[in-house]
PAZA-154549 format. One record per atom (N, C-alpha, C): x, y, z; residue in one letter. Coordinates in steps of 0.02 Angstrom, whole numbers, plus 50000, padded with zeros to 5 digits. Example, Ala and Ser with C-alpha at 12.3 -4.5 7.8 and 13.67 -1.06 7.14 Angstrom:
<pts>
506604971650390A/506154977550390A/506604983550390A/506424988850354S/506844994750357S/506455000250394S/
</pts>
This chain:
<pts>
538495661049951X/539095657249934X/539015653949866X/539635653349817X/539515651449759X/539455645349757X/539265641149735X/539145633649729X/539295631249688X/540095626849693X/540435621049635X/540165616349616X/539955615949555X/539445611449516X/540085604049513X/540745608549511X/541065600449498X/541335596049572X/541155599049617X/541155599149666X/540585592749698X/540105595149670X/539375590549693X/539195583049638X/539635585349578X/539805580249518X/540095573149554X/540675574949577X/541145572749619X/540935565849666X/540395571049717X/540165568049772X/539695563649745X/539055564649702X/538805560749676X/538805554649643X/539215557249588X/539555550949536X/539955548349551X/540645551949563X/541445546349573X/541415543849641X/541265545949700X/541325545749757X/540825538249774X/540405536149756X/540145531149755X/540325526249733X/540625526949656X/540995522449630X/541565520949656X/541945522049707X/542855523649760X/542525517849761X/541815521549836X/541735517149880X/541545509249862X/541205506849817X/540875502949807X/541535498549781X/541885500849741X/542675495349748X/543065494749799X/542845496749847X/543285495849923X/543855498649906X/544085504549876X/544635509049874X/544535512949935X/545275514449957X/545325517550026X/545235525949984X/545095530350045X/545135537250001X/545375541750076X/545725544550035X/546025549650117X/546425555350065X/546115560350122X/546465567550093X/546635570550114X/547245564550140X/547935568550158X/547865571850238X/547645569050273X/547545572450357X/547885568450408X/547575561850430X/547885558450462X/548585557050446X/548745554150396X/549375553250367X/550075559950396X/549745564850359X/550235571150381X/550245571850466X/549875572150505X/549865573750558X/550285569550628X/550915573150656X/551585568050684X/551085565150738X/551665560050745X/551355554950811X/551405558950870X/550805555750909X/550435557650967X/550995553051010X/551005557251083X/551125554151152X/550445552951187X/550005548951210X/549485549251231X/549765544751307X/549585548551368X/549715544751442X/549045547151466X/548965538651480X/548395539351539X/548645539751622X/548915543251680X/549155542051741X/548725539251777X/549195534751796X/548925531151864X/548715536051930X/548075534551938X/547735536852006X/548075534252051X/548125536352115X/548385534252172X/547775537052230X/547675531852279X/547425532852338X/547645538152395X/547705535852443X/547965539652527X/547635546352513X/547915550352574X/547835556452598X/548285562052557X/548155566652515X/548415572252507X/548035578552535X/548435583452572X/548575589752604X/548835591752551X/548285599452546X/548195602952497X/548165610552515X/548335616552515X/548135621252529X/547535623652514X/546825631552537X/546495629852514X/545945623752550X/546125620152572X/545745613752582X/545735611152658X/545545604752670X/545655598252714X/545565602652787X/545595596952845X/545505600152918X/546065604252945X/545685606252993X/546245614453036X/546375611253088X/546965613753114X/547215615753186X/546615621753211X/546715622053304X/546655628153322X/546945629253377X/547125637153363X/547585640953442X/547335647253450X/547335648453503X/547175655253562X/547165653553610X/547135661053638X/547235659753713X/546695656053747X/546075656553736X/545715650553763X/545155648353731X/544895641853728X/544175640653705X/543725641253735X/543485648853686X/542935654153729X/542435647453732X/541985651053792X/541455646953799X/541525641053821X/541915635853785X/541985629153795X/542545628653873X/543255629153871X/543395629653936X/543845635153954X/543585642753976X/543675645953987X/543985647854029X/544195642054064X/544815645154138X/545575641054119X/545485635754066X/546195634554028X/546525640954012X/546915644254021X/547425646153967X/548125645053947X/547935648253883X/548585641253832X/549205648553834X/549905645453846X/550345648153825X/550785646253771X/551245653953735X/551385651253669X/551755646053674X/551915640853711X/552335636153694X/551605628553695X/551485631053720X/550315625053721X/550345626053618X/550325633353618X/550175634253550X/550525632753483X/551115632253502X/551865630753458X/552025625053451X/552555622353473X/552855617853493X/552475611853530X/551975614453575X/551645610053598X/551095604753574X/551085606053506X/550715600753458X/551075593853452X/551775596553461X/552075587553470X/552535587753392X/552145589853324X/552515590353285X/552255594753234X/552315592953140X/552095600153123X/551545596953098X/550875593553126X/550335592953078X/550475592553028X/550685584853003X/550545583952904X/550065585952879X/549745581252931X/548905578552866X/548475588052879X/548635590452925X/548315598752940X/548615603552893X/548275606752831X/548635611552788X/548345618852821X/547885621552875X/547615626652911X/547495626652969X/547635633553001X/547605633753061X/547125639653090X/546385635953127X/545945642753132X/546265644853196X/546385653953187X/546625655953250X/545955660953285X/545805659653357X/545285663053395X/545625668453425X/545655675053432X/545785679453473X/545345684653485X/545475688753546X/544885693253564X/545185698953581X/544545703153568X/544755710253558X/545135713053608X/544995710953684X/545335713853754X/546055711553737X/546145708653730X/546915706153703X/547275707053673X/546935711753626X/547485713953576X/547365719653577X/546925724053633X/547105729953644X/546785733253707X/547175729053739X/547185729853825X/546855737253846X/547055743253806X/547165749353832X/546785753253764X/546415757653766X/546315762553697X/546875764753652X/546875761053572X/547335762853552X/548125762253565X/548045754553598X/548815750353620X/548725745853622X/549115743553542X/548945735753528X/549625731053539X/549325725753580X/549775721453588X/549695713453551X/550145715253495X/550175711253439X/550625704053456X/551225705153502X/551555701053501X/551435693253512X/551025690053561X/550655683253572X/550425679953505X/550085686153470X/549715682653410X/550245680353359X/550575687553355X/551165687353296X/551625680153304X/551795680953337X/552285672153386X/551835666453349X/551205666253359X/550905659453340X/550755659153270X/550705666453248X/550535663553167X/551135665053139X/551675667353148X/552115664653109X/552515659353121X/552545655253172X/552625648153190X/552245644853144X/551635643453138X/551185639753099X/551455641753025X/551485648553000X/551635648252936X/552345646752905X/552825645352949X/553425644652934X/553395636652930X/552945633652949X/552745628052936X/552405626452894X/552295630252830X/551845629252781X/550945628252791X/550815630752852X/549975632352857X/549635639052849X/549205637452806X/548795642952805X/548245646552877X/548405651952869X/547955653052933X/547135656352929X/546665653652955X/546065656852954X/545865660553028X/545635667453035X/545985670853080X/545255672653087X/545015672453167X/544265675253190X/544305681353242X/544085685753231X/544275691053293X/543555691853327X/543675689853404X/542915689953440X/542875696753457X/542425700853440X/542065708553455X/541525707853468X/541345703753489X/540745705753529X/540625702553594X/540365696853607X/540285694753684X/540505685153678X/540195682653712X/540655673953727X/540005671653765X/539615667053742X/538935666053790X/539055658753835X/539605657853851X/539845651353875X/539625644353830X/539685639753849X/539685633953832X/539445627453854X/538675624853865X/538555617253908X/538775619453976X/538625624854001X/538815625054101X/539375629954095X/539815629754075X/540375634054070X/540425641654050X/540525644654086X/540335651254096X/540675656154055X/540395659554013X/541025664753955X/541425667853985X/541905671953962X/541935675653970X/542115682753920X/542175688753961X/542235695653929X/542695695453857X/542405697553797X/542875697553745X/543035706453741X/542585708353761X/542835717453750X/543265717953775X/543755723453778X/544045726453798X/543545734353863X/543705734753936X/543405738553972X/543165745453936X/543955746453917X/543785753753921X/543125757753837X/543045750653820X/542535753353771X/541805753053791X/541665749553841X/541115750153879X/541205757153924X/541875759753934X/541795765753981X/541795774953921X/541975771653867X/541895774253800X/541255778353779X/540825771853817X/539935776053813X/539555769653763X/540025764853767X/539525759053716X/538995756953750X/538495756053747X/537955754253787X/537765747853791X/537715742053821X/537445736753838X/536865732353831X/536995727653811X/536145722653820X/536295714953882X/535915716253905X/536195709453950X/535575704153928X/536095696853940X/535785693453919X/535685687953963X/535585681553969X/535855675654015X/536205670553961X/536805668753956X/536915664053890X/536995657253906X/537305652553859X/537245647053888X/537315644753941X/538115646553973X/538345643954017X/538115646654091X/537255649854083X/536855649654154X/537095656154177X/537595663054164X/537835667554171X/537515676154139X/537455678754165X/537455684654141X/537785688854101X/537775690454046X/538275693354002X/538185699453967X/538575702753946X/538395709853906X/538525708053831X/538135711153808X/538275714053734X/538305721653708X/538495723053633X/538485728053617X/537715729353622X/537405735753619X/536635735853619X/536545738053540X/536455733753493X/536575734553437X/536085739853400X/535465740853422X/534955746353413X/534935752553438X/535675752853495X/535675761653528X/536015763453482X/535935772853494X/536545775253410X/537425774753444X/537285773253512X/538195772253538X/538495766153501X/538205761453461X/538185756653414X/538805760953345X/538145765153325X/538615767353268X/539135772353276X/538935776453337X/539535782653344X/540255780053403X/540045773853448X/540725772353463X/540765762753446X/540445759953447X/540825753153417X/541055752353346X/540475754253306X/540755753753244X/541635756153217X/541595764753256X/542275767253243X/542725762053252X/542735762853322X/543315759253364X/543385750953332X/542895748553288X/542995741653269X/543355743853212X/543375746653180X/543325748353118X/544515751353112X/544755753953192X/545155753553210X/545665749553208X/545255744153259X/545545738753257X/545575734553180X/545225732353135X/545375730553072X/545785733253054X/546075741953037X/546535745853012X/546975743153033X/547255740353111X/547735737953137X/548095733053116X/547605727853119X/547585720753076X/547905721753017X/547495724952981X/547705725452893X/548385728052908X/548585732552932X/549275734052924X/549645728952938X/549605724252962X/549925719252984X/550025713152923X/549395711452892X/549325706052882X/548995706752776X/548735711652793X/548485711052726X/548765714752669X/549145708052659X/549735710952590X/549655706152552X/549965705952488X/549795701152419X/549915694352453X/550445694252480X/550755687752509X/550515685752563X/550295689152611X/549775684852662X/549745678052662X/549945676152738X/549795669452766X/549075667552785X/548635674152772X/547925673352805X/547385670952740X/547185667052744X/546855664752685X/546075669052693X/545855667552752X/545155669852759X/545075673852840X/544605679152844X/544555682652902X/543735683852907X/543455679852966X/543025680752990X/542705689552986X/542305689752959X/541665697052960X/541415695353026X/541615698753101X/541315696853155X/541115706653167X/540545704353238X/540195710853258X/539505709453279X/539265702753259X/538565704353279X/538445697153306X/537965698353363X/537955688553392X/538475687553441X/538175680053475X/538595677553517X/538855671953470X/539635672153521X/540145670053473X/540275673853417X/540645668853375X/540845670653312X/540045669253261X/539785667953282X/538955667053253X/538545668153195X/538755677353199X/538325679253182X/537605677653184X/537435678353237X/536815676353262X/536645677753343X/536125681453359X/536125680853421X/535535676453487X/535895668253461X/535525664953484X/535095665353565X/535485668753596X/535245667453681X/534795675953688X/535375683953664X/535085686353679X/534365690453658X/534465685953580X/533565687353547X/533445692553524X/534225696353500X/534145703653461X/533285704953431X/532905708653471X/532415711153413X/532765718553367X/532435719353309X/532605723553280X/531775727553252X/531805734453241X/531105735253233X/530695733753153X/531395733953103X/531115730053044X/531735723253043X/531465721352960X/531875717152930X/532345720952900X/532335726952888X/532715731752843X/533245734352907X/532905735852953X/533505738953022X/533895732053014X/533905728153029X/534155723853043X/534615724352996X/534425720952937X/534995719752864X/535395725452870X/535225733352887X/535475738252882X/536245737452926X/536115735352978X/536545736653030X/537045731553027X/536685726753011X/537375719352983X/537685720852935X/537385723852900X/537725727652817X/538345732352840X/538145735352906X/538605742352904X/539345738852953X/539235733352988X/539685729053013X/540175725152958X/539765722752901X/540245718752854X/540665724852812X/540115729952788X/540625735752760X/541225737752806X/541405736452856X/542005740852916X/542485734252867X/542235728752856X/542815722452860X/543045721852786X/542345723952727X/542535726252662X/543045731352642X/543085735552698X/543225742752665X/543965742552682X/544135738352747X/544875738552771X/545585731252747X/545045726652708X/545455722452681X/545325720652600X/545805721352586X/545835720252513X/546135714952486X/546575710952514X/547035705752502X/546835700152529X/546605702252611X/546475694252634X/545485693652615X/545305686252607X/544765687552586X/544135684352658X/543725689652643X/543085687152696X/542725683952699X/542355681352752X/541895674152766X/541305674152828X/541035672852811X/540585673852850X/539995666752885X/539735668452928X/539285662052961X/538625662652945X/538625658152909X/537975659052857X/537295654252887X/537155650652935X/536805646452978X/536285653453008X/535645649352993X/535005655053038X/535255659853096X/534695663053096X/534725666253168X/534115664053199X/534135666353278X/533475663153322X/533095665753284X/532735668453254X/532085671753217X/531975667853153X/532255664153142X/532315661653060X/531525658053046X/531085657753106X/530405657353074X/529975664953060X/530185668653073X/529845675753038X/529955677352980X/530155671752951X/530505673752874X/530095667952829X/529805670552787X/529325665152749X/529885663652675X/530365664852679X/530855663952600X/531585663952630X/531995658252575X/532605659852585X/532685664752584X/532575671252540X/532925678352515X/532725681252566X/532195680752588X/532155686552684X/532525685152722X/532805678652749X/533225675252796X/533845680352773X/534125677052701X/534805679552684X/534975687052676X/534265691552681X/534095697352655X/534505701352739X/533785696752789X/534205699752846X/534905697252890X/534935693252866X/535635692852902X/536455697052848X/535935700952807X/536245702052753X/537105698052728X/536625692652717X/537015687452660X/536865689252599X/536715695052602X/536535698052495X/537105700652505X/537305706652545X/538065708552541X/538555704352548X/538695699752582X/539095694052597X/539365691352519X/538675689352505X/538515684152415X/539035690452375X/538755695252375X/538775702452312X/539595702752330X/540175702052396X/540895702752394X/541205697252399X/540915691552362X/541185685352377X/541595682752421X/541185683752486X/541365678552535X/541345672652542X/541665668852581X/541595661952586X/541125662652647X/541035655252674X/540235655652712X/540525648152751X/540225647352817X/540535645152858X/539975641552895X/539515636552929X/539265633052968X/539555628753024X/539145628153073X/539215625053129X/538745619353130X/538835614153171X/538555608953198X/538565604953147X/538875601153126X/539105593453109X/539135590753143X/538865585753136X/538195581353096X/537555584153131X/537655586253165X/536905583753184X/536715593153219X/536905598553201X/536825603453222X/536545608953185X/536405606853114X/536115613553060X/535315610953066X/534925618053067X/534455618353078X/533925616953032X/533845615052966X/533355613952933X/533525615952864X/532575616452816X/532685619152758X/533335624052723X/533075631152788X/533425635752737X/534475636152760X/534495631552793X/535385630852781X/535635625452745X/535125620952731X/534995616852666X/535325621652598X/534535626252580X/534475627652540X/534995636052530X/535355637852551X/535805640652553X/536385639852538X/536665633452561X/537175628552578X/537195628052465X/536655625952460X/536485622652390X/536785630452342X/536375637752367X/536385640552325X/537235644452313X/537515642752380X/538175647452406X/538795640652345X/538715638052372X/539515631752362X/539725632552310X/539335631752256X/539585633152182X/539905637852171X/540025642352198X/540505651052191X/540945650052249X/540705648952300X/540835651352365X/541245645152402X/541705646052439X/542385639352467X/541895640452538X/541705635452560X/541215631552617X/541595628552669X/541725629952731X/541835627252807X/541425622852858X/541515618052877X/541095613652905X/541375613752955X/541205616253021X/541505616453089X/540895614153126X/541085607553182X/540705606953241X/540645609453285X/540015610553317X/539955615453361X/540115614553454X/540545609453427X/540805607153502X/541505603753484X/542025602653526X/542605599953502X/542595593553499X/543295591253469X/543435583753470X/543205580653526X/543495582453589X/543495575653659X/542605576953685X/542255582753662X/541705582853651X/541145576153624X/541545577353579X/541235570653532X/541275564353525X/541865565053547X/542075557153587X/542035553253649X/541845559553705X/541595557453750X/540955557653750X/540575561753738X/539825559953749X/539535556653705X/539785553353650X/539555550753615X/539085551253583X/538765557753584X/538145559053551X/538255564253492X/538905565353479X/538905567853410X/539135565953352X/539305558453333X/539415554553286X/540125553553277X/540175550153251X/541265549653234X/541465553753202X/542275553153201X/542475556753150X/542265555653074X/542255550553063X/542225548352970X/541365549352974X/540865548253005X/540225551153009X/540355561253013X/540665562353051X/540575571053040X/541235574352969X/541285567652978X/541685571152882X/541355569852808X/540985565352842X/540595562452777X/539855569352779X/539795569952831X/539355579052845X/539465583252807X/540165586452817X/540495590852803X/540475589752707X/540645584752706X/540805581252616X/540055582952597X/539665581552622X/538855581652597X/538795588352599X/539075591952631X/539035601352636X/539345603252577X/539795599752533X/540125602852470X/540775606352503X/540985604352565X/541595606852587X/542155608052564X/542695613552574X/543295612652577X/543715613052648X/543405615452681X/543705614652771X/543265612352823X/543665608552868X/543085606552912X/543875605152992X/543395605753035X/543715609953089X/543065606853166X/543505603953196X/543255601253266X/543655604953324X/544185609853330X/544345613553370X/545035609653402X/545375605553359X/546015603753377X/546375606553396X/546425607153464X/547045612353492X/547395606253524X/548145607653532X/548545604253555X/548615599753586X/548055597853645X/547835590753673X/547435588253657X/546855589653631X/546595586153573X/546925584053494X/547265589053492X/547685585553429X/548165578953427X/548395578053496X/548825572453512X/548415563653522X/547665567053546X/547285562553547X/546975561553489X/546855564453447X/546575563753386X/547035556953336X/547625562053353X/548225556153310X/548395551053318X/548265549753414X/548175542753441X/547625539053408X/547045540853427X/546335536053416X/546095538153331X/546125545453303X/545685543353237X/546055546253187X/546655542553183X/547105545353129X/547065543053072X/546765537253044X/546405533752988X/545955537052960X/545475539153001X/544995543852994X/545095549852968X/545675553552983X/545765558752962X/546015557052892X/546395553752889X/546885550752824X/546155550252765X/545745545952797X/544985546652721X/544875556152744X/544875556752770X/544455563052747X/544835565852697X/545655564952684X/545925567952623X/545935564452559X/545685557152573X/545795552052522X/545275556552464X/545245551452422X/544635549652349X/543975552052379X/543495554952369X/542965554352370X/542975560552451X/543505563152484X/543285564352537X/543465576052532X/543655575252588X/543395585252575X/543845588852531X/543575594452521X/544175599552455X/544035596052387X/544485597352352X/544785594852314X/545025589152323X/545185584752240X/545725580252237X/545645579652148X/546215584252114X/546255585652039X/546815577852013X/546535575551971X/546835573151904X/546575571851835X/547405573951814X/547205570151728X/547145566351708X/546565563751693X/546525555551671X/546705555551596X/546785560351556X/547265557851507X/547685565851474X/548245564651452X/548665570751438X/549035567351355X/549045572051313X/549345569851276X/549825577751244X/550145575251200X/550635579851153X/550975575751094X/551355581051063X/551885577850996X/552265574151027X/552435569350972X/552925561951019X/553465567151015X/553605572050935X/554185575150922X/554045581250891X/554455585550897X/554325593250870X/555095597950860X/555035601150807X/555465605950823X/555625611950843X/555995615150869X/556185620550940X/555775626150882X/555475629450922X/555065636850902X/554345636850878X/554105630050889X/553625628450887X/553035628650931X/552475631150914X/552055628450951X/552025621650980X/551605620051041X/551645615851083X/551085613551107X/550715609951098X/550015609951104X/549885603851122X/549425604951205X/549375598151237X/548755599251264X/548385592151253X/547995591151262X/547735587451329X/547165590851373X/547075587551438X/546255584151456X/546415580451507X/545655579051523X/545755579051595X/545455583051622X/545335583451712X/544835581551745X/544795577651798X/544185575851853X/544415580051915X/543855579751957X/543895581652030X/543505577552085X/544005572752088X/543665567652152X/543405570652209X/543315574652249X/543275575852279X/542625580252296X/542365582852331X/541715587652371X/541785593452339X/542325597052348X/542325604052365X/542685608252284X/543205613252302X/543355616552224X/544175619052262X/544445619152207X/545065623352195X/545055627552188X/544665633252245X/544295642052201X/545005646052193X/545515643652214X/546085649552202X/546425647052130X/546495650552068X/546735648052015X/547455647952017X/547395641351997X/548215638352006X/548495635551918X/548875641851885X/548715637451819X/549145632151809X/549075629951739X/549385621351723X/550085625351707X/550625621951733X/551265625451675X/551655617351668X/551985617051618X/552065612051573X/552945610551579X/553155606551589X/554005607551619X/554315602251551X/554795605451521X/555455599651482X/556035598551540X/556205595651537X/556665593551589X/557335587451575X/557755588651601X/558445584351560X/558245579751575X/558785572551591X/559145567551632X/559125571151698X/559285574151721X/559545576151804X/558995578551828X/558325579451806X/557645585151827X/557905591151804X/558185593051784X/558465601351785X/557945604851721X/557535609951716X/557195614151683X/557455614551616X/557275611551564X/557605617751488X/557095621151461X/556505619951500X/555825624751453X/555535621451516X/555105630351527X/554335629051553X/553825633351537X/553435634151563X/552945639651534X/552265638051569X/551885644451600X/551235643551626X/550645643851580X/550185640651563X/549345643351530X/549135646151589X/549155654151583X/548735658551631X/548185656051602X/547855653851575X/547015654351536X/546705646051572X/547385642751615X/546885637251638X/546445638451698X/545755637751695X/545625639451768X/545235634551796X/545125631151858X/545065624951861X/544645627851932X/544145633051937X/543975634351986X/543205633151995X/542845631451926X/541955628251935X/542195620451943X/542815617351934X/542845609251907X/542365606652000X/542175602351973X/541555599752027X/541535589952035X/541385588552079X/541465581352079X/540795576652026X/541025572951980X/540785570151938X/540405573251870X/541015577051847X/540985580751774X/541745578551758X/541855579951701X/542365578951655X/542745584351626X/543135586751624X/543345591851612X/543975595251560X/543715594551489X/544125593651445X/544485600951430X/545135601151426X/545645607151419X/546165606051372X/546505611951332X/546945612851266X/547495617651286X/548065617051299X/548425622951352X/549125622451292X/549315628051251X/549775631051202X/550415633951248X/550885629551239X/551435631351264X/552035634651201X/552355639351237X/553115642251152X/553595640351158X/553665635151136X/554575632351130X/554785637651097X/555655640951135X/555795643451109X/556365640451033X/556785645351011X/557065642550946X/557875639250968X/557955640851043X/558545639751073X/558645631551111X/558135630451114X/558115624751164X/558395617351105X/558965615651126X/559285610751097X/558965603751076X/559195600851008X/558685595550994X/559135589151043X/558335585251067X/558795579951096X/558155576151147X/558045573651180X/557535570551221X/557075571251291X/556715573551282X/556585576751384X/556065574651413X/556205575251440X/555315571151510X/555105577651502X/554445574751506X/553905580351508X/553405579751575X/553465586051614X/553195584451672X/552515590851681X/552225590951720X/551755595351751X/551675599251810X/551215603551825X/551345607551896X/550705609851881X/550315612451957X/549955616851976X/550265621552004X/550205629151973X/550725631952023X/550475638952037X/550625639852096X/550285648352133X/550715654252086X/550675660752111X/550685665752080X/551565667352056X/551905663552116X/552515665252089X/552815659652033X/552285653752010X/552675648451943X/552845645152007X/552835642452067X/553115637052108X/552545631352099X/552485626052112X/552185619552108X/551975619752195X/551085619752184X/550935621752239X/550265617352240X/550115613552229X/549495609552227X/549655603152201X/549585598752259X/549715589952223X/548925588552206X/549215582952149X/548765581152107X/548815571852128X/547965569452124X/548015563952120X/548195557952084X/548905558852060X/549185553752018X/549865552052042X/550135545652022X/550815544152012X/551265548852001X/551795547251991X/552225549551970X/552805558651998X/552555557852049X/552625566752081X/553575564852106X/553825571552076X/554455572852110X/554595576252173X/555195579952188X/555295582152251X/554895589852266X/554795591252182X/554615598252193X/553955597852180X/553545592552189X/552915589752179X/552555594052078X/553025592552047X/552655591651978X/552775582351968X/552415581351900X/552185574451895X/552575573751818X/552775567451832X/553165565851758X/552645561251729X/552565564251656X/552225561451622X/552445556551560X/552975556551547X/553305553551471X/553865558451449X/553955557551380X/554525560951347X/554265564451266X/554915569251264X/554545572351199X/555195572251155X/555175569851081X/555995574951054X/555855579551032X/556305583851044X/556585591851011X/556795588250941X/556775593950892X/557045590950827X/557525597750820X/557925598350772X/558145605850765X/557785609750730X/557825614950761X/557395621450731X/557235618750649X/556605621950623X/556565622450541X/556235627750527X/556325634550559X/556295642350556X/556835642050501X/556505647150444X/557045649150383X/557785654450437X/558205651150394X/558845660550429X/558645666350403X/558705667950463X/558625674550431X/559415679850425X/559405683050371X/560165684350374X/560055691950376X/560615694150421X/560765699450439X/561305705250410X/561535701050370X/562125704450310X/562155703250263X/562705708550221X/562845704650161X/563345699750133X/563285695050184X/563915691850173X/563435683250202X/562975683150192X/562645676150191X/562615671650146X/
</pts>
């Protein structure tokens, strides 16, 4: 680079002499540059319900294991909540394979269909578990059958076990080859079924259980002590279970139960544990990952250290492994605001005690405060604001638009679905005269206690009339709707946030003339 001798003259000689007479010196920057709108918004407290986030409902026909001779009809499941769950933005649904296909290849959809679109016409998201494999009862309570008969008469072969509830039970025999030549197919069926149903862009199903192996929804087979003859059979065969659930959904996304298995001392490393329960495939299709027993039910180091390595990518579930009136009556599994403050320490975004309809009514009676912090400041999911936003006090139409943000995330967990910023002008009446999305905001690593500074370029066009407008904000899903409240003041009906005002000036684009007669 060439180097201006009068340049360095300058700096040396005159520039000392400015200073030393207390002459101001400015070149021309601040001065030129229009006035700033700078708003700091007011934080606000309470509970926000968020999609994505906060505690579930649950419905099926019964709670396997736990009380297995209840069964709920669709009006237990519907209507029978009493009302539509505010503070609940999800609803985990349990169903089993005999049930939805009574007969080989005759699926009876209708029970399920009824309850989840009840729930979603109510604005809940649904997280959907399909039991395929067995039910090991519950504290005394005896499982029961999740297969369907005629696949045991199919030629699937059996493992019997004794499970919790003091009973004898079958499983798939996950080491005979009737494993891979008739369960796998026939599971692999049923998903095709599903997906036709459910897995489209628009899906009400946020997340779908990877089930097949273990009692319960598990993944794990605590009671009947699967041996396998390596670590590699093993991973192999869990691998070839999650591929049936990879291969048949593309839209809705998978999750899995990421908590040990009975063997988890034959494993001298996290990466063997996760190797065989193959949580490397799980990790590698970005699943979300799911635990049981809050507070007081995860087993040690390596769901610790899992927990640690998963959350940062991965949207995290905190479910107890026994229900609400569980926990409240025996008193030995901590409160609610103790098993949410669990869940919060897990890096959560869902957490789930098995609220079904009479427990939900009791919940709202006795720990409805409780629930209310778990959405507050500091408690599960998310909770996004801007602690400061600024722009031009004034501008004219065809201009760039350039605003400046600063974001926190109070909260545990993440916003993993990108919701970008779009930026609203708006009259006197609320009515739209400019909006526009930053696809480029993505707000999906933001984490609790970082800072999070953002620059989002909006295009006024050259049409938009000079004159005065509130300037408001939105988080908004794929179709531009305002779909994520934010922790601040100021929110309208269509939940964006008014921030201040901007003027339009009139255009100062040259004309351009189109004839000869200009």
């Amino acid at each position: 680079m060439r180097r201006s001798y009068i340049g360095t003259w300058f700096y040396a000689v005159f520039l000392p002499l400015v200073l030393m007479a207390g002459c101001p010196l400015s070149f021309g920057q601040a001065d030129d540059l229009p006035p700033e709108v700078v708003v700091h918004p007011e934080e606000i407290g309470g509970p926000i319900p968020n999609p994505y986030m906060g505690i579930g409902l649950w419905v099926g026909p019964r709670y396997y294991g736990m009380n297995p001779e209840k069964q709920y009809s669709m009006e237990d499941l519907t209507s029978g909540f009493g009302d539509d769950a505010p503070l609940f933005n999800w609803v985990l649904v349990d169903w089993d394979w005999a049930s939805l296909e009574p007969h080989e290849g005759q699926y009876d959809w209708q029970e399920f269909d009824t309850v989840a679109q009840y729930w979603t016409k109510r604005g809940k998201q649904l997280v959907v578990r399909l039991w395929v494999t067995d039910d090991a009862g519950w504290n005394g309570n005896p499982g029961l059958p999740v297969l369907p008969q005629w696949l045991w008469d199919k030629g699937l072969k059996s493992h019997e076990y004794v499970g919790n509830g003091g009973r004898k039970m079958l499983e798939p025999a996950y080491t005979d080859p009737s494993f891979n030549s008739v369960y796998l197919p026939e599971l692999r069926k049923l998903e095709q079924a599903f997906a036709e149903r459910y897995d489209k862009p628009d899906t009400s199903v946020i997340f779908l259980q990877a089930t097949g192996y273990g009692q319960w929804v598990d993944w794990a087979s605590w009671y009947s002590k699967v041996q396998f003859p390596s670590m590699k059979d093993k991973h192999d065969t869990l691998a070839s279970v999650m591929q049936t659930w990879i291969d048949n959904f593309h839209h809705i996304p998978l999750m899995e139960m990421a908590a040990t298995d009975w063997d988890r001392q034959s494993y001298l490393t996290v990466d063997q544990l996760l190797y065989a329960k193959a949580l490397d495939v799980a990790e590698a299709n970005n699943f979300g990952f799911i635990w049981t027993g809050f507070i007081d039910g995860l087993s040690g180091k390596y769901d610790r250290v899992t927990m640690e390595r998963f959350w940062p990518q991965h949207p995290i579930f905190a479910e107890g492994n026994w229900s609400y009136d569980e926990m409240k009556d025996q008193r030995t599994h901590g409160t609610v605001d103790e098993n949410v403050a669990g869940a919060v320490d897990w890096h959560s975004n869902f957490f789930h005690l098995y609220f079904g309809p009479d427990l939900y009514k009791r919940a709202m009676r006795e720990d409805q405060p409780a629930l209310k912090r778990a959405l507050g400041p500091g408690g599960l999911g998310y909770r996004l604001v801007p602690t400061s936003v600024s722009w031009p006090a004034q501008l004219p139409a065809g201009h760039l638009l350039v605003v400046h943000q600063n974001w926190v995330n109070r909260n545990a967990g993440r916003l993993y679905i990108p919701q970008p910023l779009k930026f609203f002008l708006t009259n006197s009446d609320g009515k739209d005269v400019f909006s526009e999305a930053d696809q480029g905001f993505t707000e999906g690593g933001w984490v609790a206690g970082k800072s999070y500074p953002m620059m989002s370029v909006f295009h006024l066009p050259l049409t938009i009339p000079p004159g005065k407008y509130d300037v408001r904000i939105a988080l908004v899903d794929t179709s531009g709707k305002p779909s994520i409240r934010l922790g601040i003041a100021g929110e309208d009906g269509e939940h964006r946030y008014k921030l201040g005002e901007i003027q339009i000036l009139p255009s100062d684009a040259p004309k351009v003339c189109l004839t000869n007669y200009c």
